[in-house]
C-alpha positions, 0 to 999 in steps of 0.5 A: 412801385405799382402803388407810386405809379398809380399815384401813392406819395407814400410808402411803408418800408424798412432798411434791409426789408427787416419785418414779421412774418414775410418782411416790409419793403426794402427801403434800399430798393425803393430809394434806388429804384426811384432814383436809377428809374427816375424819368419813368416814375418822375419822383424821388426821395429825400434820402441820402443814398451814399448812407445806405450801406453803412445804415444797413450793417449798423442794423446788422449788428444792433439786431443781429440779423444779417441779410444774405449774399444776394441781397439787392443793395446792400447784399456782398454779392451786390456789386460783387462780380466772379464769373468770368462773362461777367468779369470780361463784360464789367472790363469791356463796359461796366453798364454791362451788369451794373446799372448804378454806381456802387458809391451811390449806395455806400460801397467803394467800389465794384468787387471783381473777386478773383476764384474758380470762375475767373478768367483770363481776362479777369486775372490779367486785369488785376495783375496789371492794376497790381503792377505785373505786365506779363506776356502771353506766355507768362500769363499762360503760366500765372493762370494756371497757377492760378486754378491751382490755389483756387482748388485749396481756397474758394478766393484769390486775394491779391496778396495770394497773386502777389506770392504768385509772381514772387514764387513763393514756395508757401503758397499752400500756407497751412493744412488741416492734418487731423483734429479731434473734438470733445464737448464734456461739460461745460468746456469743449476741448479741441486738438488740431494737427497742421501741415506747416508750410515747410511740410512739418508737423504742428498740434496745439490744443485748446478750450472754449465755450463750444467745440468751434471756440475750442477748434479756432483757439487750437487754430490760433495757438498752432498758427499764431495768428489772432482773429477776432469773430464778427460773424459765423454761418453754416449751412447746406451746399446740395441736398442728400446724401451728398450734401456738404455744409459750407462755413462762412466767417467775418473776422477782424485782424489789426481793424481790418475785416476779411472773410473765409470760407470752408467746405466739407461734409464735416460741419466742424472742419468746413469751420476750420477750413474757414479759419485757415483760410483767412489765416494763411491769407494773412501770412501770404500777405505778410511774407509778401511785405517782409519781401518787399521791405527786404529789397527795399534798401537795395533799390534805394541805393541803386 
C-alpha cells in the first residue's frame, strides 16, 4: 500500500496471501482495500470482487490449506458477529464494524452467530426474523433457555430456537456416555455409548482407517444420521497444564455444508463433541420440520 501511494502500478501478491516462507500479499486485501479507500489512493483494479470468496475455497480445496478464522476477507469470521456489542451495533448501523459490503467479496451476507456471547438484543432480533414476536416476559424466559443450550454447544441455530419456542423436550439431542478406542494394526476399533434423547442407553461400534474414522462411524451407527467430512482440526485452546484441545469439522449432509465443534482435554472426545454437535442440529432441525408438516393439514383446513 505504501508502494501504490508512492507511485507503483504494480503489485505482486496471491489469492489467500499462500507463498514460502512468511506468505505474498493477499490479493483479497489489496483489491478491497483499493476499492473501499478509493478517494484516498484513487486507483483501483480489474477484478472482479464478488469472485473472491468462491476463488478462495477452490484454492482451499485444490492445495489443501485452509486460511484461519480470522482471516481478513475470506476469513468465516470476516463478517461473522458473536459478541453481544457487537451484535447490538450491527442491529442499530451495520457501518458500526462493517466497513464493506459482505456481497461485495463474495459472502451472502453478515453472520450474527447466535452463542455464549450473544445478547438480548441479538437473540431477539433473530427470533423476530424467524417469525416469534414475543413480550418482555416471554423473552425473559427464551433467553434463558437460551444460555442453557449454549452451555452444551458452542452455536445456536435457528433450528435449536425454533425447538425453543416449540418446547421441545429433546433439545439436548444425544450425549457422549463413554467411549472406548483402540488402534492395533492396520484398523482402529471404536465403542461409543450415548444418552438418547429419551434418556435411554444407546452403544454401537465401528472401524476405520484411524481412531477419529472408527470414533465418527460408531457416531453415525448409534445416531443414524450420515455426515460426509470436508475438513478436520484440532488444536490448543490455553496453555499448560490447563489447556483444552478444541475439534472444529466441516461436514456435508444432503449438499448441505455445517460446521461443529467440540471442546475437551481429550482430543478424541472434543472430536466426538464436534460430531455430535452437528448431529443433534440436524435432528432438532428435523423434528422441527416433522412439526411443522404435522400441523400442516389442520391450519389448511381452518
Amino acid at each position: 500500500l505504501a508502494a501504490i501511494e508512492g507511485g507503483a502500478r504494480q503489485v505482486e501478491c496471491t489469492i489467500n496471501g499462500i507463498g514460502e516462507r512468511a506468505g505474498n500479499c493477499s490479493l483479497e486485501e489489496i483489491a478491497m482495500v483499493l476499492k473501499v479507500r478509493q478517494a484516498f489512493y484513487e486507483q483501483d483494479t480489474a477484478i472482479d470482487t464478488p469472485r473472491i470468496v468462491g476463488t478462495s475455497q477452490l484454492l482451499q480445496r485444490l492445495v489443501g490449506m485452509p486460511v484461519q478464522r480470522n482471516k481478513a476477507i475470506v476469513g468465516a469470521n470476516a463478517f461473522a458477529h458473536e459478541s453481544g456489542i457487537h451484535q447490538h451495533g450491527m442491529l442499530r448501523h451495520r457501518g458500526t464494524y462493517e466497513i464493506m459490503r459482505p456481497e461485495d467479496v463474495g459472502w451472502e451476507d453478515s453472520q450474527m452467530v447466535l452463542g455464549r456471547h450473544s445478547g438480548r438484543a441479538a437473540v431477539e432480533a433473530r427470533l423476530r426474523a424467524l417469525g416469534f414476536w414475543l413480550e418482555e416476559d416471554e423473552l425473559k424466559l427464551v433467553f434463558e433457555q437460551f444460555k442453557g443450550l449454549c452451555e452444551q454447544q458452542r452455536v445456536v441455530t435457528d433450528a435449536d430456537l425454533q425447538t425453543l419456542m416449540q418446547g421441545g423436550s429433546n433439545a439436548q439431542g444425544y450425549r457422549l456416555a463413554s467411549m472406548t478406542i483402540s488402534d492395533v494394526g492396520s484398523r482402529a476399533n471404536a465403542l461409543v455409548e450415548l444418552s438418547d434423547p429419551d434418556g435411554n442407553r444407546v452403544a454401537e461400534t465401528a472401524q476405520g482407517d484411524g481412531p477419529v474414522d472408527a470414533l465418527f462411524g460408531a457416531l453415525s451407527a448409534a445416531t443414524g444420521v450420515q455426515l460426509m467430512l470436508d475438513s478436520y482440526h484440532v488444536h490448543s485452546v490455553g496453555i499448560g497444564a490447563d489447556a483444552r484441545g478444541e475439534a472444529n469439522l466441516s461436514v456435508r449432509h444432503e449438499g448441505v455444508e455445517y460446521d461443529g465443534t467440540g471442546t475437551s482435554k481429550d482430543i478424541i472426545e472434543a472430536s466426538a463433541l464436534a460430531w455430535l454437535d452437528v448431529a443433534n442440529r440436524l435432528l432438532r432441525q428435523r423434528q422441527a420440520n416433522a412439526g411443522v408438516s404435522a400441523e400442516a393439514p389442520a391450519t389448511a383446513t381452518a
